[in-house]
N, C-alpha and C positions, 0 to 999 in steps of 0.2 A: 612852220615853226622850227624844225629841225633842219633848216637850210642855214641858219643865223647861230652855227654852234660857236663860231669865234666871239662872240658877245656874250656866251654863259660861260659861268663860272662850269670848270670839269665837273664837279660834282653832279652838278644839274643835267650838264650834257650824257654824262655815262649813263643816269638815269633815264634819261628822255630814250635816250639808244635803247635801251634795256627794255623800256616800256613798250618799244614800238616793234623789238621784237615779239616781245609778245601777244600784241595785238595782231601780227602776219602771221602768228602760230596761229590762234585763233581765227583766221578768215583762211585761210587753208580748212583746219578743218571743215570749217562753214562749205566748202564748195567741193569738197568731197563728199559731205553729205548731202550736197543738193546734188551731184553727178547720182549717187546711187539711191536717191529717192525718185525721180525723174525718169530714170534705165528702169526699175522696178516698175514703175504706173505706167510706163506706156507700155510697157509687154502686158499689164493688165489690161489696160483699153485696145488695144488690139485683139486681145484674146476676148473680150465685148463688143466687138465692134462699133468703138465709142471715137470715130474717125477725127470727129469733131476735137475732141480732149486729148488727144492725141497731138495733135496738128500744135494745138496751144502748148503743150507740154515741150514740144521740139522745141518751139520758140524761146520757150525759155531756159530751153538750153544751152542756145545759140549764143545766149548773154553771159555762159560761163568761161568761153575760152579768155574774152577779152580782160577780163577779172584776172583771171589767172597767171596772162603774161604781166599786166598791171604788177600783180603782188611779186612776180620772180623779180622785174627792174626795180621794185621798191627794196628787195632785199638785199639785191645790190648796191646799191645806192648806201644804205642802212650801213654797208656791211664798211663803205668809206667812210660813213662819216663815223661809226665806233673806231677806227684807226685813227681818223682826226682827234677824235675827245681824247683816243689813247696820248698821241701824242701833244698835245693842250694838258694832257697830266702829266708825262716827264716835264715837261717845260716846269709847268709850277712845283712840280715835287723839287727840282735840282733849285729853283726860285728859293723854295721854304727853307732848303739844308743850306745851301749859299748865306741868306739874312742869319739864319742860326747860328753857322759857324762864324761871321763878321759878331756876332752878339756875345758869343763865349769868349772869341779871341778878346776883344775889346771889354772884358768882365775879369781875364784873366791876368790882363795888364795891368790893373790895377790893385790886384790882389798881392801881398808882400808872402814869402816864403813862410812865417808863422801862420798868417792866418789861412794859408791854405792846407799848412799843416794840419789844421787843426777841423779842418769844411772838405777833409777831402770826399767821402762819402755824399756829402751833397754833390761835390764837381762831376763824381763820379756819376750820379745820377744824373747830372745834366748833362755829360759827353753821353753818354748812354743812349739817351732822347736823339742826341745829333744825329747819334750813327746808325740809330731807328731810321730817323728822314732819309739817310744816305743809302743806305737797302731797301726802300719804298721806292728811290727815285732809279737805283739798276733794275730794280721790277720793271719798273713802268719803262726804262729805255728798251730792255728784253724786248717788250711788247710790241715796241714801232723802230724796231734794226728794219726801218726799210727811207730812202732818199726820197722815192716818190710821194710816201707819206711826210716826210719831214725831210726837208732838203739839208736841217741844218741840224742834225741828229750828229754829225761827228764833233763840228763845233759842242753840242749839249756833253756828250762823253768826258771832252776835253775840259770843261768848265764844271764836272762832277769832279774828277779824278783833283783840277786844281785845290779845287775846295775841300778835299780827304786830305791833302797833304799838309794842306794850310791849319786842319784839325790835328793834326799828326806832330809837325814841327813845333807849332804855338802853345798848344794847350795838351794833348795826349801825353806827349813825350817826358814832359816834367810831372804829371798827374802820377803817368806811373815810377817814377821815382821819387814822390812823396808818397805815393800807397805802398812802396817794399819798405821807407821807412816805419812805415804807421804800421805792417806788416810782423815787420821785427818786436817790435813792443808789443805787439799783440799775442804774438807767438811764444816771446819770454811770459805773460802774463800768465798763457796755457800751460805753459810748459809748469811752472811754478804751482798753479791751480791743482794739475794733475797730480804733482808729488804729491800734495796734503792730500789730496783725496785716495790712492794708491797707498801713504801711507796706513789711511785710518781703513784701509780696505783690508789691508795685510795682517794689523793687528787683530780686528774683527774675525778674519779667519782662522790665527791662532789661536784667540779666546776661544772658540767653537772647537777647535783641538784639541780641547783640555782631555778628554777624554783616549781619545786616539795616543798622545804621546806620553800617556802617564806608565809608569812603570809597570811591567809585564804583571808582577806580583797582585799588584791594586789592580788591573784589570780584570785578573781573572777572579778575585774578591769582590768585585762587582756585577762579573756575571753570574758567581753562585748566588749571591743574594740575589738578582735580577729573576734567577729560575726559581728560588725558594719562595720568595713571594707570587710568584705566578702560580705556584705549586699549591700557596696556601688561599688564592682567591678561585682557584679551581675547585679544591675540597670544599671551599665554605661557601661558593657560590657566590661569592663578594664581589661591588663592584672599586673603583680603585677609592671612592670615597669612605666605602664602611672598612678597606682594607687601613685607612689611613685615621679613621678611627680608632680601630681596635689598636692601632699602631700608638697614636700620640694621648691615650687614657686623658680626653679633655682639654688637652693643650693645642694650643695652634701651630705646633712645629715639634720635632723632635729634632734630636744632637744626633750628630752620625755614631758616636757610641753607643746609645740605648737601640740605632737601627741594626746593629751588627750585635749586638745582644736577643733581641727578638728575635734574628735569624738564626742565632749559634740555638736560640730555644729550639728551634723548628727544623734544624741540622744542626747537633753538637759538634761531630766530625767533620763538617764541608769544607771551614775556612782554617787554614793554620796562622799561626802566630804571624810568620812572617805578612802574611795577605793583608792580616788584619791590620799588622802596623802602616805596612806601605799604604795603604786606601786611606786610615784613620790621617794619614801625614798630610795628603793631597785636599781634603774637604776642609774649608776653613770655615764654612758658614751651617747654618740650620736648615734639616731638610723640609719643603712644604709639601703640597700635596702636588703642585707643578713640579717639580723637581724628583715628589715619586712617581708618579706619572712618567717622566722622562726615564728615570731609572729601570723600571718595572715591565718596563709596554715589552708587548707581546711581539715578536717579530715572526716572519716564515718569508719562502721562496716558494714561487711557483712552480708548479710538478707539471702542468698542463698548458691549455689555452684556458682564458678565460675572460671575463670580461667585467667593464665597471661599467655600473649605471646609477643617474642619479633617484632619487626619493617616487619620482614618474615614471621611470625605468625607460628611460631614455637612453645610450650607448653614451660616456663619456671618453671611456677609452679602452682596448682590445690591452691585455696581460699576454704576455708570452713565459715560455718554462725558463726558470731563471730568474725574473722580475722579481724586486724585493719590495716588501710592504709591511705596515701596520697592522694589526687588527686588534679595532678598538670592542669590540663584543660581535655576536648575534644579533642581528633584526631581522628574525624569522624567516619567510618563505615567499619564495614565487616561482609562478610556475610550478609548484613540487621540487624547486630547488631553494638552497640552504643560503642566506643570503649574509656575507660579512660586511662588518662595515669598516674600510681599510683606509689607509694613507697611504700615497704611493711617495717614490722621493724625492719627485719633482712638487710634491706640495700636493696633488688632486686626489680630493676625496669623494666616497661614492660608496657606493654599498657592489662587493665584488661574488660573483657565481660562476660556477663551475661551466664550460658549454655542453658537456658530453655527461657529467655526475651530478648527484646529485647534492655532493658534498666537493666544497674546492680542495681540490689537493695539493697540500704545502710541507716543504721539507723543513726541516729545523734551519733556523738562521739566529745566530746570536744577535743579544743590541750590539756589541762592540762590532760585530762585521757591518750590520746596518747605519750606525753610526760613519765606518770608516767609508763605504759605499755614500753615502749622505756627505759626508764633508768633502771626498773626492770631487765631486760632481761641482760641487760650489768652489772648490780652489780653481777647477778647471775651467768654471764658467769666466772666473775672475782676472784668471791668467788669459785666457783668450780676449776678451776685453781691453784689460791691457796692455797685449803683447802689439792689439791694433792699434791703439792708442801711440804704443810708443813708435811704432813704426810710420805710423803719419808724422809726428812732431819731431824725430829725426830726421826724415825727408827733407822735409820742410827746414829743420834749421842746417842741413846743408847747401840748401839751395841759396842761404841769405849771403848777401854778398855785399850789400850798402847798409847805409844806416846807423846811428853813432857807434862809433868805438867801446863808448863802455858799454852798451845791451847788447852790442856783438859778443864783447869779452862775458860778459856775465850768461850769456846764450851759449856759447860755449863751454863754459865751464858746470853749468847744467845740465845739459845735454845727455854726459857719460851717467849721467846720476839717472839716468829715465831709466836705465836695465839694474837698477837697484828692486825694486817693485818687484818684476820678474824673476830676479835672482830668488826673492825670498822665496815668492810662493811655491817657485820651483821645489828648493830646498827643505817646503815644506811639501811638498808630494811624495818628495825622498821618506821623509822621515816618517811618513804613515805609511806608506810601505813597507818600511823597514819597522813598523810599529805592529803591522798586521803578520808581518814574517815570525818575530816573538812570541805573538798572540797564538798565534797557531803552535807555534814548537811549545811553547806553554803547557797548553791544551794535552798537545802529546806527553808531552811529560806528566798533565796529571793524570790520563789514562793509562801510560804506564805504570804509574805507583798507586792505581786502585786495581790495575792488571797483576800488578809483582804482588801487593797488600792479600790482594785472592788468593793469588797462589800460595802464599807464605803462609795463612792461614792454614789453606788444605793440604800443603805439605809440611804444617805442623801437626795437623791433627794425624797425620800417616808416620813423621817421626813417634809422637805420643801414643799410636798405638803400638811399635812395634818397640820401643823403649818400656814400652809394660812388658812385652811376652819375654823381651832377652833378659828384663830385671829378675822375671819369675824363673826363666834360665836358672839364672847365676842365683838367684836362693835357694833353688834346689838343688842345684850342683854343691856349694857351698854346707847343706845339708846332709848331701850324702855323702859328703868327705867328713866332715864331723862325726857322725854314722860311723862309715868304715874305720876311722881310727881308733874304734874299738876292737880291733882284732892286730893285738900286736904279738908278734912272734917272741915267745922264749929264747933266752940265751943257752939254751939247754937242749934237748932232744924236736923240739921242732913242735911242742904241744901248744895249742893256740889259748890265752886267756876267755877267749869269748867264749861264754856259757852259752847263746845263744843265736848260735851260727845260723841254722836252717830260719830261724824267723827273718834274723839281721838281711838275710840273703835275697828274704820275699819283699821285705820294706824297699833295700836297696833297689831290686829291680823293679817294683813301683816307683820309687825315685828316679830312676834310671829313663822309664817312658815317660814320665812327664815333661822331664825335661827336654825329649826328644819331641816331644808334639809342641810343647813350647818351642823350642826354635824352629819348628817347620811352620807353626802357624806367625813366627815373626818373618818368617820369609817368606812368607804367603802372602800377609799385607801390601809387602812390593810390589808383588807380580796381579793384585787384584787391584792396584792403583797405580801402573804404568802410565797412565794419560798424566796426573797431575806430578808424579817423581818428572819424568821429561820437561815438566814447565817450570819444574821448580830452581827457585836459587842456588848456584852451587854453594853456598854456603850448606844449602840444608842436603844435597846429595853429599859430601861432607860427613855428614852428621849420620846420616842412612849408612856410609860405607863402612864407619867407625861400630854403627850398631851390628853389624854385617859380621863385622869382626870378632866382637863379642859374644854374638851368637855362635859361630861356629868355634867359639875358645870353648866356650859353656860346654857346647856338644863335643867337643873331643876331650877334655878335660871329663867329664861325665863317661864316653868311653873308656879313658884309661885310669878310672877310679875301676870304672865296674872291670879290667882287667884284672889290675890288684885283687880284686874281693873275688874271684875265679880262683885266683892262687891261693891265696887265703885258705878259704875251702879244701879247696884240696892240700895244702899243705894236714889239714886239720882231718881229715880223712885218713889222708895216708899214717899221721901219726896213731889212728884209731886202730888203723889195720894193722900198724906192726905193734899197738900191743894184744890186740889180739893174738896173732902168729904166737909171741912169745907163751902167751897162757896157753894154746895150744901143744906148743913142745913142752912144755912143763907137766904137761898130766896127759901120756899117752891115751887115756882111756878117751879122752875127748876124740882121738881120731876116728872113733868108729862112729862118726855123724853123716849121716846118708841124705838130709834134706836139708833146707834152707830155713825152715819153719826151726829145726832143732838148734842149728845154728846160730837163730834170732835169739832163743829164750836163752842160749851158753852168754851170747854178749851183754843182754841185760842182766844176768845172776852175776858173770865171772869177770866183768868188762871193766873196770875201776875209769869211767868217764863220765862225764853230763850226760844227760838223759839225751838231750838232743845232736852231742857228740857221736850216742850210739845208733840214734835215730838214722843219723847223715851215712853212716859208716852201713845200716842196715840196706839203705835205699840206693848206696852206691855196689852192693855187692851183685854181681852178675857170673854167670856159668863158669866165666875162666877164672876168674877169682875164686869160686869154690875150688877149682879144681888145685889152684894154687896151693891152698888151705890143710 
């Protein structure tokens, strides 16, 4: 059957080939294992001495060699005639692509410039098909590059290559230059397409910026209220619904003024004027409970490793330190750890736990940092998108080189417009960057003025105290000059009016220490609150140096009052003692006074002074003064 391959179709033939090898696969094995079942049973009948079964066994081994060379000349043979069928299939393959291409050429000639314009896609699919046959038919010549199998195999080559050309001249060559035109309209269509959708991308992601590019002031008015209300659903254990209750008193919305009233309730000092203005300027609409939600959520950054799992505690995804997230509450425990249930800012939610604690550990993160981290990430998705986008569709329209005038021109003048898109977003990563740079020196600025606010406080309550002792100073200094200028001197012999020197003298010098422990205890205030004078304003060190001054006026003024009243005294003394002397020379007999006790009782009988004149004059007399006398 297999001698008559020139009368089958190839098909039939490659398969008859195919089959009959493996039917000589098959009779091999066969005679392999009759060689080793035959080698085994006569070593057994020998080893029985079963001479007889033996002898038979030989015989029928005798009948395998002849087999054997049978099947090696059949596989020979086999192995011509698969080169035969081989070559019987280039023949009809270069046959099939020949009739093909006489069919398209002859399809194509008929065809006028429009309507091929408009069927190019079909034509395309059917050259396509051609130059399938025409790669079937190099396969199949590959296979039989031999003359002994095919004497007319360079003829066959010849009569393939004719027929690619003949595809190539007639029909390829004009196909492809109605597909660069059909190309071009395609490509402006894209180009065109992408703007509107690039536009409405752009805009979408400024909308979602609103936040990010709003004025320093409104942000951080957003973030006090954002912490005030978290503040007050942590004390009341609320969740954002009953927060949004106690929030809207039965109403389904509340106005951003009544939300910025609730919070000045719950912090009077938080937000200043300015904040409130600039935030109340930026909310045009009513807040909901979506919208305080959005406001209010809880943010942190991760301190740890950690990880997210969902509701089965399956692994969704590993948290690294740094990672920013949601946390929408507590849902309890696993394993003996603490389980959150978070957003992360790629969208994946999950319930997050600690791997090493028992509790996850999270640093503060404001919403406006999360927020600007979150919009980041989406401008960046967008622009990169984009950026590929326009870098394919500029390619591409430098490459156009045919095709009408006007969709060239109008492809052109489109083209520069595709880094419009890009520009923006660009310019909008600028500007949240330069919105997060504010945010922050914000921030510092308001820790500064609740840092200065501290200290201006503590270094008023340090001016106020030592503005009490220098006051109490200068009252008593001011006191004991009033005081003293009780004792004014005569224009006459030096007698003093003060009737009551020795008491005026003991008040004074009570006056006198007070005012000294007064200013040593306002200059003690200083030195016992050096930590907060050094932090404080110089405005208010200013104020300290000015008290400083005062203090030490108080206290030298106070000493040279209590000078004056030294002289005083003594002036009032000394006039005691010379009229003493004088009543002395005046009545010899008084000279013969031998003690001081005698002495005492002559100045109060003969002494024409105050009592306490004589007093002062009594307690000032000493040995050489007697001896004076």
């Amino acid at each position: 059957f297999l001698r008559g391959l020139e009368v089958l179709p190839y098909e039939e033939a490659i398969g008859a080939v195919t089959g009959m090898e493996e039917v000589a696969k098959k009779m091999e094995a066969g005679l392999q294992e009759a060689r080793s079942f035959i080698a085994a049973k006569s070593l057994a009948c020998k080893a029985m001495g079963a001479t007889k079964q033996r002898d038979q066994l030989l015989q029928r081994n005798a009948a395998l060699p002849p087999l054997s060379s049978w099947l090696g000349e059949l596989r020979q043979t086999n192995l011509a005639r698969r080169k035969a069928a081989q070559a019987q299939a280039a023949e009809a393959k270069i046959s099939a692509f020949e009739k093909a291409v006489d069919a398209l050429v002859e399809e194509a000639a008929k065809d006028d410039d429009e309507k091929l314009l408009k069927n190019c896609e079909a034509r395309r699919a059917k050259v396509s098909t051609v130059e399938a046959l025409a790669r079937e038919a190099h396969e199949a010549l590959k296979s039989t590059a031999s003359k002994e199998l095919q004497p007319d195999w360079q003829s066959s080559v010849v009569r393939l290559k004719r027929a690619e050309k003949k595809l190539e001249t007639s029909v390829t060559r004009k196909l492809k230059e109605f597909e660069r035109q059909v190309s071009v309209g395609k490509l402006l269509v894209q180009v065109k397409k992408h703007l509107e959708e690039m536009d409405v991308e752009v805009k979408t992601c400024e909308t979602k910026a609103g936040l990010a590019l709003a004025p320093t002031p409104s942000v951080l008015c957003q973030e006090t209220m954002a912490v005030a209300l978290q503040e007050r659903m942590k004390d009341k254990a609320w969740s954002f619904e009953q927060l949004f209750k106690d929030l809207v008193n039965g109403n389904k919305q509340v106005s951003p003024e009544q939300l910025v009233k609730y919070v000045t309730t719950l912090k009077p000092k938080a937000i200043s004027e300015e904040q409130r203005e600039a935030w109340l300027q930026g909310q045009q609409v009513s807040i909901d409970l979506a919208s305080l939600k959005s406001l209010a959520r809880r943010c942190g950054k991760c301190a740890a490793a950690a990880r997210v799992e969902n509701e089965k505690g399956e692994l969704v995804t590993e948290l690294k330190p740094g990672d920013l997230l949601v946390i929408h509450g507590t849902k309890g425990t696993r394993d003996g750890k603490e389980l959150l249930e978070v957003e992360l800012l790629s969208g994946v939610k999950g319930f997050a736990s600690c791997k090493t604690k028992e509790k996850l550990q999270l640093l503060p993160c404001s919403t406006f940092e999360f927020h600007c981290e979150e919009l980041e990430r989406i401008v960046q998705e967008s622009l990169t998108k984009i950026q590929a986008k326009v870098t394919q569709l500029t390619s591409e329209a430098k490459e156009v080189q045919t095709g009408p005038d006007e969709v060239r021109a109008e492809l052109a003048k489109l083209t520069p417009k595709l880094q419009v898109p890009v520009a923006g977003l660009s310019l909008l990563q600028k500007k949240i960057a330069v919105s997060k740079r504010n945010f922050a020196k914000g921030q510092a600025s308001e820790r500064q003025k609740l840092f200065d606010n501290l200290h201006q406080n503590e270094a008023e309550e340090v001016v106020a105290k030592m503005e009490a002792k220098v006051e109490e100073a200068e009252a008593l200094q001011q006191e004991l000059q009033s005081k003293l200028a009780k004792l004014k001197k005569t224009e006459g012999g030096g007698t003093e009016e003060c009737q009551r020197p020795v008491s005026l003298q003991k008040e004074l010098n009570e006056l006198h220490k007070k005012i000294m422990a007064a200013t040593d205890e306002a200059k003690a205030v200083v030195l016992q609150e050096q930590e907060k004078v050094k932090s404080c304003p110089q405005a208010v060190k200013q104020q300290l140096l000015k008290l400083t001054k005062r203090s030490q006026k108080a206290k030298s003024e106070g000493a040279s009052e209590m000078k004056t009243l030294e002289k005083a005294v003594e002036a009032i003394r000394t006039s005691a003692f010379s009229k003493l002397s004088v009543i002395l020379r005046k009545s010899p007999s008084h000279a013969v006074l031998r003690s001081k006790q005698e002495l005492e009782k002559l100045i109060r009988k003969e002494l024409d002074a105050p009592e306490e004149h004589q007093q002062l004059l009594i307690e000032s007399l000493g040995d050489d003064e007697l001896k004076l006398l």
